[in-house]
DOKOL-401555 format. One record per residue: residue in one letter; x, y, z of N, C-alpha, C in turn. Coordinates in steps of 0.001 Angstrom, whole numbers, plus 500000, padded with zeros to 6 digits. Atoms other than C-alpha are relative to their C-alpha. Layout:
N
AXYZXYZXYZ/...
! end
This chain:
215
X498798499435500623369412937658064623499584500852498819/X499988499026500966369214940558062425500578499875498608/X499369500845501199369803940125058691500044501661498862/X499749498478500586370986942879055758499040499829499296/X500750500332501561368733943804053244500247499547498705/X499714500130501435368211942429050024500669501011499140/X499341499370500964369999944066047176498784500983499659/X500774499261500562366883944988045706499054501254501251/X500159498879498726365667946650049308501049501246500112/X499024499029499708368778948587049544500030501307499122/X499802498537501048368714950435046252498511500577500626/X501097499357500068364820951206046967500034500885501042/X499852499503499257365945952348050307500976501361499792/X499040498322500413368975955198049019499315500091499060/X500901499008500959366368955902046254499572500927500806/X500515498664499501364018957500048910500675500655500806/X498864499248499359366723958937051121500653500693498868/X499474498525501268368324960642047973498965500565499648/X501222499513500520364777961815046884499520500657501476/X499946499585498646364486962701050969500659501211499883/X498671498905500188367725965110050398499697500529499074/X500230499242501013366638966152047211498722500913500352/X501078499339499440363510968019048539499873500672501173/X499294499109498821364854968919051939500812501188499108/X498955499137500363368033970546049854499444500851499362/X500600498916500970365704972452047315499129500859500975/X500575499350498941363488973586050450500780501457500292/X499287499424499110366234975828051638501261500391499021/X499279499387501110368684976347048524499997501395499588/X500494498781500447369112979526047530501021499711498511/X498562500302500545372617979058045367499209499326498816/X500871500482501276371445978295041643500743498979499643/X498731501307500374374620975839040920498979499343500995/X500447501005498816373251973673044046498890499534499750/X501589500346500733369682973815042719500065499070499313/X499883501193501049370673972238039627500524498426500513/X499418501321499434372921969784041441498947498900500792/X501598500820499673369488968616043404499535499593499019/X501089500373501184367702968585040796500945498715499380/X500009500864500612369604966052039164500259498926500777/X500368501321498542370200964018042879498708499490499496/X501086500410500352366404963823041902499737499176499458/X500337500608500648366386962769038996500277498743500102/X499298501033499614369103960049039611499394498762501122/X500587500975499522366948958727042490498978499533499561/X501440500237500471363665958533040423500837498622498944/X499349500990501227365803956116037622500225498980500712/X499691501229499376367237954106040427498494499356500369/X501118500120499466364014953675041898499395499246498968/X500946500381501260362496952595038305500979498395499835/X498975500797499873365523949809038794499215498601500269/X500251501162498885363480947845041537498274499959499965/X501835499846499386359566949093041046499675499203499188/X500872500675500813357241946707039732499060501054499191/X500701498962500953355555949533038148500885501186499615/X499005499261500071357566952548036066499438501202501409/X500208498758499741357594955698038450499935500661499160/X499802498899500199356580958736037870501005500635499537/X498628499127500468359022961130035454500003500809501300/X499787498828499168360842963323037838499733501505499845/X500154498849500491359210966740038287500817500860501012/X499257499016499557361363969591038958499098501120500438/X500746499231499684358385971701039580499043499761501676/X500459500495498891357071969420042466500718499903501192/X499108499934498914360472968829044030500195501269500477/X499524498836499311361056972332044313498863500466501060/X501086499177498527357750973376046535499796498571500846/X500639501037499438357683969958047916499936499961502247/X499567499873498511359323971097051339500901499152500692/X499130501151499447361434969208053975499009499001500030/X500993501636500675360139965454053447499801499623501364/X500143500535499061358594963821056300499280498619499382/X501275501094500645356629960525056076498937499724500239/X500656500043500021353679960232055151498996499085501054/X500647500810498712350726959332058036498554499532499327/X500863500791499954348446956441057368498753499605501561/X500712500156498302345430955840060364498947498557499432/X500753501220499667343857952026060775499087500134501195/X501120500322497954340605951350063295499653498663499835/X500617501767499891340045948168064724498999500496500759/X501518499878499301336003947849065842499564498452500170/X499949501517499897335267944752067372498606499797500396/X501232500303499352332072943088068436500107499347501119/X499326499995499357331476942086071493500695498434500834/X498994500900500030332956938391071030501484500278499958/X498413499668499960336120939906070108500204499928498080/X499447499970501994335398939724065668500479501377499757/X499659498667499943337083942608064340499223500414498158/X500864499633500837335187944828061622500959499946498834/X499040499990501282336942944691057852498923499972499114/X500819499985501214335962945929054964500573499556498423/X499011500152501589336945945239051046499943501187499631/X499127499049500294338830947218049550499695499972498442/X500404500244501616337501948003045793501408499905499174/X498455499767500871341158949040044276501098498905500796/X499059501181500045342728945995045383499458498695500033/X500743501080500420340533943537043786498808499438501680/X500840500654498790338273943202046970500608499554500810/X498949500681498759340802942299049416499411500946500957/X500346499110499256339902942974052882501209500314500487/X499041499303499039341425945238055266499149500714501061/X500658499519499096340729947203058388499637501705499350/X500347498465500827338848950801057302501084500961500448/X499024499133499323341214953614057295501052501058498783/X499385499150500743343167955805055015501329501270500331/X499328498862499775345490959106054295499368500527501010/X500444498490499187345494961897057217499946501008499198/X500052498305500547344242965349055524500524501310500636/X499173498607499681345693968574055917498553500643500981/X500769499383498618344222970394059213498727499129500674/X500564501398499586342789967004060481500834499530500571/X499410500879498682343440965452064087500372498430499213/X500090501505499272344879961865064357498599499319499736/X501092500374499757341194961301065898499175500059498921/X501208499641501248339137962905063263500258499030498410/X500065500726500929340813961222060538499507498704500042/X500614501574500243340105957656061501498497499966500606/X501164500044500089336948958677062773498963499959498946/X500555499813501674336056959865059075500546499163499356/X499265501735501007338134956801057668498615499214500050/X500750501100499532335876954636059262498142499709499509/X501197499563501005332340956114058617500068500373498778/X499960499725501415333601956524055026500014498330499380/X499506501287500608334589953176054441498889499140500440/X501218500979499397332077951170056649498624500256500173/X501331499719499202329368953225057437499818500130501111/X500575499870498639329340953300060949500956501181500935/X499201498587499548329946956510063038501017498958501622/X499855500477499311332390955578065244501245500915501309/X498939499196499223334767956869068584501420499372500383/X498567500375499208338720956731068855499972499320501605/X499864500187498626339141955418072318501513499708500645/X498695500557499578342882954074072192500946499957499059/X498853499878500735346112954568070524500670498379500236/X499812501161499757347108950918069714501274499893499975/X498803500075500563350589951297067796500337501130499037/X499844499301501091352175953772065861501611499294499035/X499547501271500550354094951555063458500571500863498794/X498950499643501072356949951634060682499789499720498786/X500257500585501365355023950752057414501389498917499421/X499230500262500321358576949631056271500627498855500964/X499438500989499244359562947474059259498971498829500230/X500584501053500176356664945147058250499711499378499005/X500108500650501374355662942708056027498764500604498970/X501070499872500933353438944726053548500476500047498500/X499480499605500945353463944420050190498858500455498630/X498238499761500219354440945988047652500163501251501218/X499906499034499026356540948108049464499770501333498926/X499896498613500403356366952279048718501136500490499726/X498250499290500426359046954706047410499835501202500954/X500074499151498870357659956767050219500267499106501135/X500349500497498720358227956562053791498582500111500964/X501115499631499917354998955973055765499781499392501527/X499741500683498816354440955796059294498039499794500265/X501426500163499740350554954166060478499247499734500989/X500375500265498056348642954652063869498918499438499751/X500807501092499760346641951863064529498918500668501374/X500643499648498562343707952822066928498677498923500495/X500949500478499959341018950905068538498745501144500367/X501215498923499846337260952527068272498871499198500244/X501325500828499336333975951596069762499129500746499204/X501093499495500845330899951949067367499381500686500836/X500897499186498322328244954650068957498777499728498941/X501163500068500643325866953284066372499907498712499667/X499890501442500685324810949825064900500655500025498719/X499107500169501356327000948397062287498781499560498793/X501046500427501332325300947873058776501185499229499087/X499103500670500861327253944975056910499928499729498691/X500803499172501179325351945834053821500841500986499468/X499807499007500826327210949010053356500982500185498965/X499141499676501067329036950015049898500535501270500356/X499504498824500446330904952816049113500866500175498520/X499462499869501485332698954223046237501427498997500413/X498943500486499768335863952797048197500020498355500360/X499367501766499433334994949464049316498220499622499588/X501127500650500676332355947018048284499431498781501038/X501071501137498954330890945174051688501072500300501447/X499439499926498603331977944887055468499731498442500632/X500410501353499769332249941510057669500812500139501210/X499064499759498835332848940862061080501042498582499895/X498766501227500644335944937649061119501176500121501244/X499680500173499108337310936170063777501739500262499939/X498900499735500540341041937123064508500746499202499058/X499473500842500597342587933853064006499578499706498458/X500382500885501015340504933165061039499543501462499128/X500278499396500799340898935650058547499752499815498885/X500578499839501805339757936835054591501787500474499693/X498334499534500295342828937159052256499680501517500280/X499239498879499347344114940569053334500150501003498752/X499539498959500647344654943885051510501199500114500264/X498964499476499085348485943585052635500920501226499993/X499571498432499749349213946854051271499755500687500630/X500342498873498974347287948380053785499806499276501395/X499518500515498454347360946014056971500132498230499888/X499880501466500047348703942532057734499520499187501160/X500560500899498475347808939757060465500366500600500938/X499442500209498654350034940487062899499396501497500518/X500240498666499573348908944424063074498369499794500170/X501677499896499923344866943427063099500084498929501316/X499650500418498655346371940795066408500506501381501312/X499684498669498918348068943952068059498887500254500595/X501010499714499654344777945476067826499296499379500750/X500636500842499010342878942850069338500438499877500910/X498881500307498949345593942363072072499447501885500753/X500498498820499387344598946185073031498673500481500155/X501447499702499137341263946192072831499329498732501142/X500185500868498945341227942964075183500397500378501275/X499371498999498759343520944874077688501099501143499653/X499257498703500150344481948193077008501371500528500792/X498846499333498872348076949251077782501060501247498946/X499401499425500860350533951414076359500153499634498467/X500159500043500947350627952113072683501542499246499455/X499233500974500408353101949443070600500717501446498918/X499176499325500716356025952082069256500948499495499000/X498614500520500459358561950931066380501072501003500743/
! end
């Protein structure tokens, strides 16, 4: 049975939907009254927003909203690399006290899908590795991560097969070790960036590959 959101979900939710409209509407404004009238939709959602965040936002810039464009949400890319028991690869995560997670990051501007979590992966772990399977492309927001964002953020989960030996040794500026860890029996979790049930998906597709898990 389906349940409403919390109070405090709801405002965070018409924050970014008015901050959505406020950046669409300035996209395409020409009308200088209307401008202003965005502009202060803006502002109005950045205050609400400061209502519910555990941290203040960002002052509202009027210089950002205006080139910001129509708003889409932002694309996150996860790789699960497994060995060939079935452990899946995770690394720590330096900026969230060493919590692990699966390697993976922002997509860059004129960068595949593929390429990004290919370069996620050898950035974070060290090991060069190949896309092979689209696991899930998933609703950041329709899971349990926390905290949540004042963005929307959607995150394709892929499974990849190393084409090199793993080194569990390796650092980076971003993460500080790697470990392979059986599904059931995980390390506490980075859950800002992936939770149990999305590092099970994965495993569930690289055991038998079938269509990709859509919200």
């Amino acid at each position: 049975m389906s349940t409403s959101p919390q109070p405090a979900e709801e405002i965070r939710r018409v924050a970014m939907e008015l901050t959505a409209l406020t950046e669409s509407g300035l996209a395409y404004c020409t009308d200088r009254f209307d401008i202003e009238r965005f502009h202060r939709i803006g502002s109005l959602a950045r205050d609400l927003m400061a209502t519910v965040s555990a941290e203040e936002p960002p002052a509202y810039d009027r210089r950002v909203a205006s080139v910001a464009g129509y708003t889409t949400p932002k694309l996150d890319v996860r790789g699960g690399v497994f060995d060939a028991s079935g452990r899946v690869l995770l690394v720590r995560e330096v900026s969230d006290r060493h919590r692990w997670t699966l390697p993976g990051g922002w997509c860059d501007i004129l960068e595949s899908p593929r390429e990004a979590i290919e370069r996620e992966v050898e950035e974070e772990a060290g090991v060069a590795v190949r896309a092979i399977h689209l696991a899930g492309v998933l609703d950041r927001h329709r899971w349990p991560h926390v905290p949540t964002y004042d963005r929307h953020v959607y995150k394709l989960f892929f499974v990849c097969e190393p084409v090199e030996e793993v080194d569990t040794d390796f650092t980076s500026v971003e993460t500080s070790g790697a470990g392979w860890f059986e599904v059931d029996d995980l390390p506490e979790l980075s859950v800002a960036r992936v939770v149990p049930e999305q590092i099970r998906l994965l495993h569930e597709h690289w055991t038998d590959p079938g269509p990709a898990h859509v919200d």
